[in-house]
N, C-alpha and C positions, 0 to 999 in steps of 0.2 A: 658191668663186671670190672672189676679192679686186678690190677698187674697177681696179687695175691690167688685169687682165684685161678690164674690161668697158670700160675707155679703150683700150685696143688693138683691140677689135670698134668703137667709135663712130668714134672718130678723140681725138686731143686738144687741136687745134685750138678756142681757148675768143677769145668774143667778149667784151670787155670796155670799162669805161667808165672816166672821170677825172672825182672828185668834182666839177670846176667845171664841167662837163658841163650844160645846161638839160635842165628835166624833158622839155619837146618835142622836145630832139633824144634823147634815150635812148624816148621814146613812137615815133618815127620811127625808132629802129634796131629795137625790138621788133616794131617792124610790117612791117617790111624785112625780118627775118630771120625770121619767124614764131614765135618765142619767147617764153618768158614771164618771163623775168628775165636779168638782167647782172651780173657780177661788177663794185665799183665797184673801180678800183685805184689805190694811189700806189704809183708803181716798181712792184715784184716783189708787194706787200705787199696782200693783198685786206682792202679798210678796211669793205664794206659790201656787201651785194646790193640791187637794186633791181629792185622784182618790178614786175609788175601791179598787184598790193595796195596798192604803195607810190602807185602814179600816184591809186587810188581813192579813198582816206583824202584826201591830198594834194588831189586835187578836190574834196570832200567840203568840207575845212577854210577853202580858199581861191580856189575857183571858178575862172574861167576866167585869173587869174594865177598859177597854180600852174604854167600852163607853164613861167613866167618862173624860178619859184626851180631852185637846183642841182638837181642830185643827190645834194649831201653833206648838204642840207640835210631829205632825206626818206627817203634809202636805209634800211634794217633794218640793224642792228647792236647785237650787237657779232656776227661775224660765227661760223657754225657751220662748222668744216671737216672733212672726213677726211684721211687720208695715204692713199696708194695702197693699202698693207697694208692697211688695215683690209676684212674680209669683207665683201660683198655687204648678206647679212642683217643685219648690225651697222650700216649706215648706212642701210638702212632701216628698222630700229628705233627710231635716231635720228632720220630724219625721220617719222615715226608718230608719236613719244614729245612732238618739240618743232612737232611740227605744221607743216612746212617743206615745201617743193617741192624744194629745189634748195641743192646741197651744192658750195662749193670744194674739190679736190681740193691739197692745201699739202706740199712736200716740201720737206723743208730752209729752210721760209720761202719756198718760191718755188710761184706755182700752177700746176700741171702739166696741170689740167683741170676740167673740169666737169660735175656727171651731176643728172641728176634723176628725180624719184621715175617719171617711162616708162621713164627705163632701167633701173632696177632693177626693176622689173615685168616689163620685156620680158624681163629677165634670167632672172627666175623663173618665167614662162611657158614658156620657149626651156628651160629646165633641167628642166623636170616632161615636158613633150611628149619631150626626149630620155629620161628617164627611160621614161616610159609606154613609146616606141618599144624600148628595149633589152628590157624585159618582154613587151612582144604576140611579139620577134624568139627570147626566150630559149623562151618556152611554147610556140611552134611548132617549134621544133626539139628539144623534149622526147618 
């Protein structure tokens, strides 16, 4: 199964931010939307993700003004993407291998979606259980 397939099961519908964005209003959209990162964008073009991780560091460094800085100025980057093509299993190797949550989906330069490491989990759960289910169906009609 390809990234594609598993944004056609989610939706592709991606929430996203603009670097000159305040860290408190990207903490208030994560909290609004119950997620844990945003793609940061300029136009089409995803410059940066801003996690969780970012807001922690971030307070960590500069206390309770860290509200105040951007988003350009704390987001992760440079940023990691896949294309819709690429397999399931392949971007979740990639986030295992670079230790990431949460993957832009980039097509032709433009972002088409966004998944993260429960979708590809859920994916691979939902893909073993149909498997099991086709084996307990094949051995009973044996």
């Amino acid at each position: 199964m390809t990234i594609a397939a598993i944004l056609r099961g989610k939706g592709s519908d991606v929430v996203s931010l603009a670097g000159d964005a305040t860290v408190g209003q990207a903490v208030a959209l994560l909290a609004e939307r119950r997620i844990g990162a945003v793609p940061v964008v300029d136009g089409a073009a995803v410059v940066g993700i801003f996690s969780e991780r970012d807001v922690v560091h971030c307070l960590a460094a500069h206390g309770p003004a860290a509200l105040d800085r951007t988003v350009a100025e704390v987001m992760t980057r440079p940023v990691q993407s896949v294309a819709p093509t690429e397999p399931a299993i392949g971007a979740l190797s990639l986030m295992t291998r670079r230790r990431i949550r949460h993957l832009p989906v980039v097509d032709d330069g433009r972002m088409v979606g966004f998944v993260s490491i429960g979708d590809l989990v859920k994916y691979r759960i939902d893909r073993i259980e149909a498997d099991a289910a086709a084996m307990r169906d094949y051995i009973q009609q044996s």
